[in-house]
KOLGU-392022 format. One line per field, with one value per residue: residue in one letter; y negated, z negated, x of N, C-alpha, C in turn. Coordinates in Angstrom, 2 decimals. Atoms other than C-alpha are relative to their C-alpha. Layout:
% KOLGU-392022
dolum	[A;...]
n.y	[Y;...]
n.z	[Z;...]
n.x	[X;...]
ca.y	[Y;...]
ca.z	[Z;...]
ca.x	[X;...]
c.y	[Y;...]
c.z	[Z;...]
c.x	[X;...]
//
This chain:
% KOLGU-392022
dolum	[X;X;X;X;X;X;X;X;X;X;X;X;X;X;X;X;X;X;X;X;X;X;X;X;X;X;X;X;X;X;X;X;X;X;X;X;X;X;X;X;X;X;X;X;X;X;X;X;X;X;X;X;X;X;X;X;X;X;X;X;X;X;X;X;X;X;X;X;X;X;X;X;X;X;X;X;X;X;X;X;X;X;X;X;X;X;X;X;X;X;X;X;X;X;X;X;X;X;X;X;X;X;X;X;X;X;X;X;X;X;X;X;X;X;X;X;X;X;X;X;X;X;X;X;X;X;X;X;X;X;X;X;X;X;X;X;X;X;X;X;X;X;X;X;X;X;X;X;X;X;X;X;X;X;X;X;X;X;X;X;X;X;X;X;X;X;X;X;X;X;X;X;X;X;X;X;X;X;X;X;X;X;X;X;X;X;X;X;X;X;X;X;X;X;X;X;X;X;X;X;X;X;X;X;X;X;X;X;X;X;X;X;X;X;X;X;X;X;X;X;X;X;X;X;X;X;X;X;X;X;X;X;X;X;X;X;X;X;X;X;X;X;X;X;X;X;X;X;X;X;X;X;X;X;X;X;X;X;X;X;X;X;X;X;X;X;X;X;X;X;X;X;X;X;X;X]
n.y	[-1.14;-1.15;0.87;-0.60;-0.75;-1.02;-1.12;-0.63;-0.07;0.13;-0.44;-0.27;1.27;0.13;-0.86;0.90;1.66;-0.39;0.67;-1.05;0.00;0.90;1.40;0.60;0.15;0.31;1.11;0.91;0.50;1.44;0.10;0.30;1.14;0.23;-0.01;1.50;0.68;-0.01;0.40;1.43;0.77;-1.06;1.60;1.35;0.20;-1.01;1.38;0.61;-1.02;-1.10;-1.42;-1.10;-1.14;-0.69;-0.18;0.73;0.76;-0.59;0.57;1.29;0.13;-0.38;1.38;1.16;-0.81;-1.26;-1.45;-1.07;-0.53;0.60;-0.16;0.73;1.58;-0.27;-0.61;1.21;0.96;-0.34;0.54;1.35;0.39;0.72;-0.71;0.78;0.68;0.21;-0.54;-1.47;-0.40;-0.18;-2.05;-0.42;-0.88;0.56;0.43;-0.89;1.16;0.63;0.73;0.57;1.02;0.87;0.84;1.00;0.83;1.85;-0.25;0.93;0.61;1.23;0.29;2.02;0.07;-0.17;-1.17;-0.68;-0.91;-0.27;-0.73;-0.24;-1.06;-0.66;0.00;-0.54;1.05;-0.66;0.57;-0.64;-1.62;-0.49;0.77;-0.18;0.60;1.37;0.07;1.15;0.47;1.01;0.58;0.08;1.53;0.64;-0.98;0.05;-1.08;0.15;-1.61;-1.14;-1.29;-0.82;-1.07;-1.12;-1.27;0.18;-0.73;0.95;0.62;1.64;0.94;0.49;0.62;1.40;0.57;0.75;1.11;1.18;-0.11;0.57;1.32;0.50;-0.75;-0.92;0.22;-0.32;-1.51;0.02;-0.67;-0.80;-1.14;-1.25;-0.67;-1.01;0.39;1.08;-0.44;-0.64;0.58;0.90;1.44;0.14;0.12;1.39;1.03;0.07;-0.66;0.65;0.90;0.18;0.32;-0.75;-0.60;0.07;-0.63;0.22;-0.95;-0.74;0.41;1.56;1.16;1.59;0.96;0.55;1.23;0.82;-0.53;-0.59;1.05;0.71;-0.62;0.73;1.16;-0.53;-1.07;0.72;1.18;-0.51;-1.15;-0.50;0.88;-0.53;-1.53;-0.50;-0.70;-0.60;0.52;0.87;0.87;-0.17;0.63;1.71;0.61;-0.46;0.90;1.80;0.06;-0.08;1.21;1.03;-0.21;0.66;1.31;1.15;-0.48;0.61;-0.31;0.46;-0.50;0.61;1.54;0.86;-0.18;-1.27;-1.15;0.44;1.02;-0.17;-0.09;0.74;1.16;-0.85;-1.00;1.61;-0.09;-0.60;0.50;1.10]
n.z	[0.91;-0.38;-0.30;-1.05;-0.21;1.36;-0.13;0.38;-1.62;-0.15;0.43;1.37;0.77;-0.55;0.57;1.09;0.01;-0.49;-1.11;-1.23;-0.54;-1.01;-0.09;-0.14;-1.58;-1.04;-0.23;-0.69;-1.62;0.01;-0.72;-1.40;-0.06;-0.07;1.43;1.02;-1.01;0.46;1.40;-0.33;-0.72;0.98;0.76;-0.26;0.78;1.54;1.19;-0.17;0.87;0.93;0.20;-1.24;0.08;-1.09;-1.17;-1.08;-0.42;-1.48;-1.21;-0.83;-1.11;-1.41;-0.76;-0.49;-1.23;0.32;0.67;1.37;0.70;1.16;0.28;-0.22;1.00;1.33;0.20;0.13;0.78;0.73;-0.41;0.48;1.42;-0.56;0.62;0.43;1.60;0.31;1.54;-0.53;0.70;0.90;-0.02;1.01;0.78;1.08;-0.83;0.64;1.28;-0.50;-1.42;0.46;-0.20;0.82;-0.78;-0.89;1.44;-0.39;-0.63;0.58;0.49;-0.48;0.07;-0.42;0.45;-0.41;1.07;0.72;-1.11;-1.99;-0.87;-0.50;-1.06;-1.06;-0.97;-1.51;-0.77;-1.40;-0.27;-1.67;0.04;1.36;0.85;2.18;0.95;0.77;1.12;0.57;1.71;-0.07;1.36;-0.40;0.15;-0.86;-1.21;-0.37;-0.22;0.83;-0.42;-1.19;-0.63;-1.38;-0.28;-0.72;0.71;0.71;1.52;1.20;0.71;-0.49;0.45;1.89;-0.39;-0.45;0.81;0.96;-0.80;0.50;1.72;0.29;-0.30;0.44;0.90;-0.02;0.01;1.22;-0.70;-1.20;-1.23;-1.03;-0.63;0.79;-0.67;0.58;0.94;1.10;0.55;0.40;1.37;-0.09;0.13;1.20;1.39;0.03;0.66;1.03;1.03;-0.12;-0.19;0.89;-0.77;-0.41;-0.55;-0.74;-1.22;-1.41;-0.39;-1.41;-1.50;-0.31;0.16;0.31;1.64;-0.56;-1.56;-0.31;-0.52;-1.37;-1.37;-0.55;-0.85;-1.67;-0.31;0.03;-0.85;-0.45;-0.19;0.25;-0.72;-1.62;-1.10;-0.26;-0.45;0.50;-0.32;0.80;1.43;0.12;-0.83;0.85;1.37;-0.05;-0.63;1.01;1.18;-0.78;0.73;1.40;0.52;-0.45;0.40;1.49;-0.06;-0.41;-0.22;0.99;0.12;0.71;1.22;1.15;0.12;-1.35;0.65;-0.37;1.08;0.55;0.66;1.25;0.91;0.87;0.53;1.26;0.76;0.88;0.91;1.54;1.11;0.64]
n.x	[-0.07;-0.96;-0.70;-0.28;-1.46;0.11;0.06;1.61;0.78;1.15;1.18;0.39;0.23;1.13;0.88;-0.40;0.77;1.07;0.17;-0.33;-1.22;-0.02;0.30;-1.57;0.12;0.50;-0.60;0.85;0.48;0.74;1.08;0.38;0.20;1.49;0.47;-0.37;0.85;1.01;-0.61;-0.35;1.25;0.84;-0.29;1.42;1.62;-0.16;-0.19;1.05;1.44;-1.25;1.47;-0.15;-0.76;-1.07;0.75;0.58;-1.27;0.05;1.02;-0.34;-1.08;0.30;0.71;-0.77;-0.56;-0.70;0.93;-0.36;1.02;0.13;-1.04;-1.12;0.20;0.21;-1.44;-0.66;0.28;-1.00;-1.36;0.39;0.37;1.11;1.60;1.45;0.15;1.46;0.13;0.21;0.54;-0.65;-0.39;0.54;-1.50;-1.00;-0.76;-1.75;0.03;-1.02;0.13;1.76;0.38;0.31;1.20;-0.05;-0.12;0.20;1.04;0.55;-0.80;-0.09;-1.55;-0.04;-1.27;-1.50;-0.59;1.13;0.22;-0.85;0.62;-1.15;1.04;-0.55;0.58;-0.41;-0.67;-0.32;-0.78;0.23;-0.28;0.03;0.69;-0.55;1.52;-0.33;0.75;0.64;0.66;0.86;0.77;1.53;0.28;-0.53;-0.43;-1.51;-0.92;-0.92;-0.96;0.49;-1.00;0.34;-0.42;0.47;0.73;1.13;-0.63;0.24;-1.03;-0.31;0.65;-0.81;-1.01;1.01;0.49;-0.71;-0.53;0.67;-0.05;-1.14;0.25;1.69;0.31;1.14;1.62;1.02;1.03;-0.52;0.91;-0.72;0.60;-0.22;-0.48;-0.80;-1.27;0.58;0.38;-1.09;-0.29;-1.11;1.07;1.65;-0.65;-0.72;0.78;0.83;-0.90;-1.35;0.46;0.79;0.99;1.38;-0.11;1.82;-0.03;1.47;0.51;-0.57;0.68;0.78;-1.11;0.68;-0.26;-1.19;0.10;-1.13;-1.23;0.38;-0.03;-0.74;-0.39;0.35;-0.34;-1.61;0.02;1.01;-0.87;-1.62;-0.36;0.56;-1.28;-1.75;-0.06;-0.83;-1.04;-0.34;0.42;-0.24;1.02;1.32;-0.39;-0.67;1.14;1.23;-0.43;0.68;1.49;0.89;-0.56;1.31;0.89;0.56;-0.35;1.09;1.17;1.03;1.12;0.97;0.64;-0.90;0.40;-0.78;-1.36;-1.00;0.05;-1.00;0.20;0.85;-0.59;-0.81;0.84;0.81;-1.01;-1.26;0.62;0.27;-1.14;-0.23]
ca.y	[-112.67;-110.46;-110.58;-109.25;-109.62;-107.02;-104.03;-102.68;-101.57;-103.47;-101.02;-99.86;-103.99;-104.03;-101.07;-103.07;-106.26;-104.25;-105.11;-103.84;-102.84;-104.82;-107.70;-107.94;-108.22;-110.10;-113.44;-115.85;-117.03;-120.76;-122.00;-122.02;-125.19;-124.56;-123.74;-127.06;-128.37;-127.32;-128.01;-132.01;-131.95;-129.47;-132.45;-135.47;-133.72;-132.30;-136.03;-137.51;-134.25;-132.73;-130.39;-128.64;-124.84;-122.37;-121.92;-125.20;-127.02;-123.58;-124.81;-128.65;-127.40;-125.39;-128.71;-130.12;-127.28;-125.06;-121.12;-119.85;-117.79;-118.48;-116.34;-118.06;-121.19;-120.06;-118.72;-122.19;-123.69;-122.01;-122.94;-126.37;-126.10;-127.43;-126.01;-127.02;-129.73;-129.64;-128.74;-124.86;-122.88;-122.37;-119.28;-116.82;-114.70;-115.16;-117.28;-115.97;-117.72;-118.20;-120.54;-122.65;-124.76;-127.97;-130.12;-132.77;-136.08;-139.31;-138.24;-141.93;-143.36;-147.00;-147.26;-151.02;-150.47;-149.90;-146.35;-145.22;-143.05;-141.42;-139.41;-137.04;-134.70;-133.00;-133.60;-132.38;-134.43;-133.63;-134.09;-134.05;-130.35;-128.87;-130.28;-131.26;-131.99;-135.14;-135.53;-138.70;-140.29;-142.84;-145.53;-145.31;-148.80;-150.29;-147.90;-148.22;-145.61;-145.15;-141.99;-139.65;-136.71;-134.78;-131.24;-128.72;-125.70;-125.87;-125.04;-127.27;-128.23;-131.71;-132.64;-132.51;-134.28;-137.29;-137.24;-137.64;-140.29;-142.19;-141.55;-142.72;-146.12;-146.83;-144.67;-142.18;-142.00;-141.53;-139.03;-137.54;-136.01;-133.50;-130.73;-127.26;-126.32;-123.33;-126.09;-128.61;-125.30;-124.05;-123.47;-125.51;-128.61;-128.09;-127.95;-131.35;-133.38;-132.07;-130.87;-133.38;-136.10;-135.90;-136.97;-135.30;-132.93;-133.70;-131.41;-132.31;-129.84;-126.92;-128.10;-131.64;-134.36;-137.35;-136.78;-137.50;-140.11;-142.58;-140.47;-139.26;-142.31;-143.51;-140.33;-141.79;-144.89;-143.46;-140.85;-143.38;-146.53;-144.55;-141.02;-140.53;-143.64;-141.92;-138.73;-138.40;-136.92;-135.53;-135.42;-137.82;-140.11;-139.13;-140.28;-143.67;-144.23;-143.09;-145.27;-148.63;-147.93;-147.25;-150.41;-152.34;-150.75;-151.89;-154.97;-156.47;-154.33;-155.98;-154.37;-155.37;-153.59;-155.08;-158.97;-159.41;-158.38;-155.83;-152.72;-154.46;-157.53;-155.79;-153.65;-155.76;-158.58;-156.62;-154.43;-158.10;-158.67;-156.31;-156.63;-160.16]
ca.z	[-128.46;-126.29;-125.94;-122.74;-123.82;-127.27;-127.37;-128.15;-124.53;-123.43;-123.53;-127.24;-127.67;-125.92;-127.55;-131.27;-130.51;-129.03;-125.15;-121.99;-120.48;-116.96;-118.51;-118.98;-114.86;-114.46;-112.55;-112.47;-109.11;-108.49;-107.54;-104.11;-102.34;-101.51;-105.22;-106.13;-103.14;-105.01;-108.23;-107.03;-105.54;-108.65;-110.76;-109.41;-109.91;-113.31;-114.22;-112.83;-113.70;-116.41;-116.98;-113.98;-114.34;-112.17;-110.05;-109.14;-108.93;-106.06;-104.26;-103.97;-103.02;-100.07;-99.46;-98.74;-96.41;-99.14;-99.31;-102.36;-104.97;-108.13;-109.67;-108.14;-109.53;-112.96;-112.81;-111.72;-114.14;-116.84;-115.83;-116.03;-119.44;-117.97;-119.50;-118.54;-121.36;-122.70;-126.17;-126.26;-128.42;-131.96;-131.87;-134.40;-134.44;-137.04;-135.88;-136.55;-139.68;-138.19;-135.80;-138.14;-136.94;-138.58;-138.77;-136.71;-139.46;-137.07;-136.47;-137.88;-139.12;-138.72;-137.51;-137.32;-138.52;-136.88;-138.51;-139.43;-136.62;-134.02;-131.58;-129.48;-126.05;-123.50;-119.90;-116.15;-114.33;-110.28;-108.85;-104.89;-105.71;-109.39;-112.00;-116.11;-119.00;-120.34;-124.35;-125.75;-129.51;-129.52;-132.01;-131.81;-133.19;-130.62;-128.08;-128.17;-126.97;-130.02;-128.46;-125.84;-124.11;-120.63;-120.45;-118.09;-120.17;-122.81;-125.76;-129.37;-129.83;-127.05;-128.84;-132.80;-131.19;-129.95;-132.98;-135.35;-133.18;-133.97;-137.75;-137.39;-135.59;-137.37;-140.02;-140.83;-139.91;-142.65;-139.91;-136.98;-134.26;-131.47;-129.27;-130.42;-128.02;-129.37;-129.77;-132.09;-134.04;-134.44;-137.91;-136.97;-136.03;-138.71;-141.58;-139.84;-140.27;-143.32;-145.39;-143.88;-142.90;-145.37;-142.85;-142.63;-140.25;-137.31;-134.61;-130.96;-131.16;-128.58;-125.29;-126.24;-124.81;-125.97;-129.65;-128.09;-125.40;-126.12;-125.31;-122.08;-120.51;-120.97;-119.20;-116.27;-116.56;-115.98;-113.75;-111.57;-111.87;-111.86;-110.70;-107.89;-106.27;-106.63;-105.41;-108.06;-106.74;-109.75;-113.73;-114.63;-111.78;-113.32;-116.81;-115.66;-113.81;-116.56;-119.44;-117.00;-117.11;-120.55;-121.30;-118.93;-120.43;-123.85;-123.48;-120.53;-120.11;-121.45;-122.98;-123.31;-126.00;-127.86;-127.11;-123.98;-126.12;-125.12;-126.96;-128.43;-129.58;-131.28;-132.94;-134.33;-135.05;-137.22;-138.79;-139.78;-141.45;-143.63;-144.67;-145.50]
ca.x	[-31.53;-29.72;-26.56;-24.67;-21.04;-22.01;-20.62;-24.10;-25.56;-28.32;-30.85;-30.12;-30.55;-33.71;-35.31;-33.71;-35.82;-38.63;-38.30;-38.89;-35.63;-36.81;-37.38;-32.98;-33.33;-35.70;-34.90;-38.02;-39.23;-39.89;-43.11;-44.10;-44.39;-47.88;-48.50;-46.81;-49.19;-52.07;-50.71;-50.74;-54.25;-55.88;-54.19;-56.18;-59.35;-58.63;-58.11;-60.90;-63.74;-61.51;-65.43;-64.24;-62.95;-61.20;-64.19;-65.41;-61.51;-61.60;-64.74;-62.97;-60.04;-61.63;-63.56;-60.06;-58.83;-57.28;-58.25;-57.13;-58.96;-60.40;-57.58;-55.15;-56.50;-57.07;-52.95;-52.01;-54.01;-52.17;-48.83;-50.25;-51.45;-54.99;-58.85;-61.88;-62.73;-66.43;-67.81;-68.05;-69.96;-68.28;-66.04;-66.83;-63.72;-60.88;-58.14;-54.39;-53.67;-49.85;-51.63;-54.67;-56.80;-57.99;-61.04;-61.78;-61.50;-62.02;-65.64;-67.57;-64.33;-63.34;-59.91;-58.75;-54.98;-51.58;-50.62;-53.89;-54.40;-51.68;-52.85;-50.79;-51.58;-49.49;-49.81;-48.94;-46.25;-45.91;-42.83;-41.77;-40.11;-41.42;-42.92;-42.55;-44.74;-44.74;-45.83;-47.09;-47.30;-50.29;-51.23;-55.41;-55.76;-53.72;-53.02;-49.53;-47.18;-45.15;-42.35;-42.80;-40.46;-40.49;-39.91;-39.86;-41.32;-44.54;-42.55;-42.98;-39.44;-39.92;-42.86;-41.39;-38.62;-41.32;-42.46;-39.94;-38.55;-41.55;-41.29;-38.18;-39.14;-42.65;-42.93;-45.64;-49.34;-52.29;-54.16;-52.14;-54.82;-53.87;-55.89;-55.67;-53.43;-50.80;-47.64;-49.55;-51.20;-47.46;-46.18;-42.85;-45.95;-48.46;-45.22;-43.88;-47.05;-48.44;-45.41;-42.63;-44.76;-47.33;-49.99;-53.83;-53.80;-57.14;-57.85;-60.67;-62.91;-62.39;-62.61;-63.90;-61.47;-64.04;-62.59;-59.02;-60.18;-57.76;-54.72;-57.06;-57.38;-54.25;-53.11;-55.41;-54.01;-50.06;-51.56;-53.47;-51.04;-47.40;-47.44;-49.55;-47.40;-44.34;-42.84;-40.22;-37.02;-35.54;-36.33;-34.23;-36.03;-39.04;-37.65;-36.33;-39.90;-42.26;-40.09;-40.68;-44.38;-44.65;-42.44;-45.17;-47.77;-47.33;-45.65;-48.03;-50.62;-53.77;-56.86;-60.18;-60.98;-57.77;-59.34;-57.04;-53.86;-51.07;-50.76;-47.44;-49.09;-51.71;-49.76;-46.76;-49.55;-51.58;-48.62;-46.81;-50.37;-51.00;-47.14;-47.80]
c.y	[1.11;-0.55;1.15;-0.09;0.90;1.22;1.00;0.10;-1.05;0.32;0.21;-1.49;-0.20;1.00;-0.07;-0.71;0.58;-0.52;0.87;-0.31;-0.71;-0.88;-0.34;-0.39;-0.53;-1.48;-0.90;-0.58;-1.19;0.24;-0.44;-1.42;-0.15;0.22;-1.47;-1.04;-0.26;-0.69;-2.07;-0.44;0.51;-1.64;-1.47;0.65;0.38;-1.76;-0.88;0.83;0.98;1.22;0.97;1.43;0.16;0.01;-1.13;-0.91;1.18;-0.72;-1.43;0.08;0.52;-0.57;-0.80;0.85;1.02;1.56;0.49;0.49;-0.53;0.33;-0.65;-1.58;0.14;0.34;-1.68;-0.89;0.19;-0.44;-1.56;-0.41;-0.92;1.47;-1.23;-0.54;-0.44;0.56;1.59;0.42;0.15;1.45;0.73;1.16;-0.35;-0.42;0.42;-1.23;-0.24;-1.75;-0.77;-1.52;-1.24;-0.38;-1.49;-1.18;-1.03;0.11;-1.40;-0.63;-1.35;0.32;-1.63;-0.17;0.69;1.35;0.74;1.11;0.04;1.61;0.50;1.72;0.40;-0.07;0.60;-0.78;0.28;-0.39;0.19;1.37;0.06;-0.70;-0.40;-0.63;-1.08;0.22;-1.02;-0.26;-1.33;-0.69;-0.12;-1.03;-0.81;0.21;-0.14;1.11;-0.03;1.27;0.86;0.67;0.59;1.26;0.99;1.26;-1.01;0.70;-1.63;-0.73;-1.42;-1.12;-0.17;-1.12;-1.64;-0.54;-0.49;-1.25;-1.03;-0.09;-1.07;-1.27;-0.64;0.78;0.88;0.04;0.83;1.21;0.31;1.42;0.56;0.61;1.19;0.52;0.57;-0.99;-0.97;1.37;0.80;0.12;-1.25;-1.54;-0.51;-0.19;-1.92;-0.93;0.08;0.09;-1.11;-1.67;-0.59;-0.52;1.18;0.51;-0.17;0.77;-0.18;1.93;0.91;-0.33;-1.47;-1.41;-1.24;-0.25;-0.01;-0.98;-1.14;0.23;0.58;-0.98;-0.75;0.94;-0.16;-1.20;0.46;0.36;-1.18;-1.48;0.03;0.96;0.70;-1.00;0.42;1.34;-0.08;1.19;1.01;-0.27;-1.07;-1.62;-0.64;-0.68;-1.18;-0.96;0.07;-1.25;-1.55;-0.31;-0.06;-1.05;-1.12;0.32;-0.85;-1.05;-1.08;0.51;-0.45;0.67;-0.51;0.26;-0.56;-1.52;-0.33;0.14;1.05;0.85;-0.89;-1.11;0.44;0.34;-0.70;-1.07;0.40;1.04;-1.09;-0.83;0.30;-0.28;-1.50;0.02]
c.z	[0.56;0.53;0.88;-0.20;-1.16;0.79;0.20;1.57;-0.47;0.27;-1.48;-0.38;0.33;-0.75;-1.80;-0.08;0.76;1.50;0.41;0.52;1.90;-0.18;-0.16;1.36;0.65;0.45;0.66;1.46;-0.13;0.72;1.51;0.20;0.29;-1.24;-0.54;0.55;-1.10;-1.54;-0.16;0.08;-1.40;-1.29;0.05;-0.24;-1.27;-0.59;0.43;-0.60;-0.20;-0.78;0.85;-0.21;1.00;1.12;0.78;0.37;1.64;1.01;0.37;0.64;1.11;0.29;0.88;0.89;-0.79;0.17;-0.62;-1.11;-1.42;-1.06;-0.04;-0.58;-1.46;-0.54;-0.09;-1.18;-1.86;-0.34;-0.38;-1.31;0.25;-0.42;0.51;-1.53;0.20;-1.32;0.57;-1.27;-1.66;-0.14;-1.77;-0.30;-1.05;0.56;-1.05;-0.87;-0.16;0.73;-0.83;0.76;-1.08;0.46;1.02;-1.19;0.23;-0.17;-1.11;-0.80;0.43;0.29;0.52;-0.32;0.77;-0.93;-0.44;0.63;0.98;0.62;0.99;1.10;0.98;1.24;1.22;0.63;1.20;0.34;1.27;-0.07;-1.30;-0.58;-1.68;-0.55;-0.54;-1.80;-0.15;-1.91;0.26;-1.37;0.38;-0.10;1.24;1.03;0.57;0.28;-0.83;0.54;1.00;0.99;1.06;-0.56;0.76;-0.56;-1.28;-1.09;-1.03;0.14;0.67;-0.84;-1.61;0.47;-0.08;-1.02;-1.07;0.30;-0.14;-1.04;-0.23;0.44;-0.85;-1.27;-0.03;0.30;-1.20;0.89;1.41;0.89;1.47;1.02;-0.53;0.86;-1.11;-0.07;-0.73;-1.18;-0.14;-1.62;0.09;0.07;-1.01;-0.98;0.28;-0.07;-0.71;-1.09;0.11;-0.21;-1.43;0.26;-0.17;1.39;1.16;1.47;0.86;-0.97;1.30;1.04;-0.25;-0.07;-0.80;-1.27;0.36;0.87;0.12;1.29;1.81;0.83;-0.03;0.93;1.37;0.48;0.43;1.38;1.45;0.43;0.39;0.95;0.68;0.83;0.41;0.42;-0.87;0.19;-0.91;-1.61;-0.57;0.94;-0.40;-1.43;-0.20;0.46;-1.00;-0.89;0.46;0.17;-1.43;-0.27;0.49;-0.73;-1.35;-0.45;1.10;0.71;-0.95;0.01;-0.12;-1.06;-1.32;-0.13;0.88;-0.43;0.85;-1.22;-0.88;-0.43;-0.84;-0.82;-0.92;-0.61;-0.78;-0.71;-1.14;-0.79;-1.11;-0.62;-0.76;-1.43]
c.x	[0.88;1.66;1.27;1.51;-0.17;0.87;-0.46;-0.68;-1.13;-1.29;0.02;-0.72;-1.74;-0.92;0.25;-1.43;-1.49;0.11;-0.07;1.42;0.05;-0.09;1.73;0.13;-1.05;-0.16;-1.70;0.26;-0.73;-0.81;0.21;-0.11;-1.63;-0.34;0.00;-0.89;-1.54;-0.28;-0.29;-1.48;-1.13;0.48;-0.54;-0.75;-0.26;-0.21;-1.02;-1.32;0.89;-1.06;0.79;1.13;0.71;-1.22;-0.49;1.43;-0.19;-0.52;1.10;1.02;-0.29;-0.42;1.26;1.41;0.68;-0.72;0.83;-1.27;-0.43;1.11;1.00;0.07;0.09;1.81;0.48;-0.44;0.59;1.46;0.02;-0.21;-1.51;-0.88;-0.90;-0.19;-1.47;-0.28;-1.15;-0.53;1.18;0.36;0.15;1.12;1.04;0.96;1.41;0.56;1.93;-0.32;-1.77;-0.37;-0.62;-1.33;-0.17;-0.46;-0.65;-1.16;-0.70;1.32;0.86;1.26;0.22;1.41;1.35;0.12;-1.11;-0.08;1.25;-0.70;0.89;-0.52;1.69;-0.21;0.64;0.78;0.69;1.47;0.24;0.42;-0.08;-0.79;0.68;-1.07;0.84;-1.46;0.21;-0.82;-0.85;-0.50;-1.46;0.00;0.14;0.49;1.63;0.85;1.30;1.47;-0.77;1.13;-0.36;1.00;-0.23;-0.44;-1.02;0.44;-0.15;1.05;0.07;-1.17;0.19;1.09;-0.86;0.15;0.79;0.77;-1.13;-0.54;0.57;-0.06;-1.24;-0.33;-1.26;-1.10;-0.77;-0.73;0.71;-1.09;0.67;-1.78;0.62;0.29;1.32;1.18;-0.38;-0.85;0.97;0.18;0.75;-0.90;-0.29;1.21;0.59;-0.72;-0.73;1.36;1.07;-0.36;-0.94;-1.31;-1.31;0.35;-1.07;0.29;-1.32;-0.42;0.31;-0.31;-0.25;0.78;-0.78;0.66;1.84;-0.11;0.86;1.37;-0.26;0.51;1.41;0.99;-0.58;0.74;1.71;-0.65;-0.11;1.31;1.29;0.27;-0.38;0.77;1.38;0.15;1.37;0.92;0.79;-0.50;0.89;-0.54;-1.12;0.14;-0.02;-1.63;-0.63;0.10;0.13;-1.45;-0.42;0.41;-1.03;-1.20;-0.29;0.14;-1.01;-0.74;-1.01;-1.22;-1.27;-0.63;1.05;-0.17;0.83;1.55;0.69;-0.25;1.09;-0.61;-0.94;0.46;1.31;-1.01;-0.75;1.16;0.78;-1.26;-0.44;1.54;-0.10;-0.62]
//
């Protein structure tokens, strides 16, 4: 928005667009390596007891020689895009009707079909210096990893991207399910899978991963199988590694809950059904 070759000083522009005039100067500061330290170890236990807040992730990390504060945990855990996940009382304030939430739809609903259900989360991805989020499009039926994007910032535009990329391979879903985190309760979101898509809209309850658990565990299963083994050198590294897991994953990774199938055999084998 601002723009430093104008004619227009950059304070008149700043006091235009409403800004503070320090924020034109002011040059983010990468994370610490002990931040990114913590950042690594606060990340395994988040994904094993993803209950756990700012105060008790503190206590384990001073179990494991860190001393930092609960603050300091609660900052990092921000950055992360990480909440304690548990079902929280029902909030009773009005929610900014830029930013609506939905109901939660799956709750007793059979899903048995390719397309019926996608499911779609945000996650934490360490790297040996920095980090990036990785987003994920999921078929529920078949747990297939239909699209998915890395980005270093927690902005909407990598995960519309995902998604229309797996419009564009598979076509639409009848119910697309998220978490009610602020870039899935965007307008730019909410207009692209109700208005573009034409999909039902389903949102977890606050806090409660169980009505996302698909998309959880297969973020254990990555986390767990992929990217605690590696120390990913750069994002592109990270890119090339991730997209050879997910290619194993869905091609000869076998479920028990899919009858011993791959995600890829369930879904093309039931998709080339109902077309018949």
């Amino acid at each position: 928005m601002i723009d430093r070759e104008h004619d227009l000083p950059l304070t008149r522009q700043a006091q235009i667009l409403g800004l503070s005039r320090g924020s034109l100067y002011y040059v983010p500061a990468p994370v610490s390596n002990i931040d990114l330290e913590l950042m690594r170890e606060m990340d395994r236990v988040h994904t094993d007891r993803p209950h756990m807040g700012a105060r008790q992730l503190r206590d384990q990390l001073k179990r494991l020689g860190y001393r930092v504060g609960r603050r300091h945990v609660a900052r990092l855990m921000r950055i992360m895009g990480i909440e304690a996940l548990y079902r929280k009382k029902q909030q009773t304030t009005k929610r900014n009707p830029q930013h609506p939430v939905f109901p939660y739809l799956l709750r007793g609903v059979t899903i048995d079909r390719p397309n019926q259900v996608w499911a779609a989360d945000i996650t934490y991805i360490p790297m040996e210096r920095g980090f990036l989020y990785l987003f994920a499009v999921l078929d529920w039926a078949t747990r297939r990893i239909l699209a998915w994007k890395l980005s270093n910032t927690l902005t909407t535009d990598f995960c519309i991207e995902a998604v229309r990329e797996a419009v564009a391979l598979y076509g639409a879903p009848e119910i697309f399910n998220t978490d009610q985190g602020c870039q899935f309760s965007s307008f730019e979101f909410v207009t692209l899978i109700r208005d573009e898509l034409g999909a039902q809209f389903s949102m977890d309850g606050k806090g409660c991963w169980r009505d996302n658990v698909f998309i959880e565990r297969f973020w254990r299963s990555l986390k767990y199988e992929e990217v605690y083994l590696r120390a990913y050198g750069s994002g592109s590294d990270a890119r090339g590694s991730i997209g050879r897991y997910i290619a194993f994953y869905n091609s000869s990774r076998t479920h028990s809950s899919l009858d011993g199938r791959t995600p890829d055999e369930a879904y093309f084998t039931s998709a080339a059904s109902l077309a018949a």
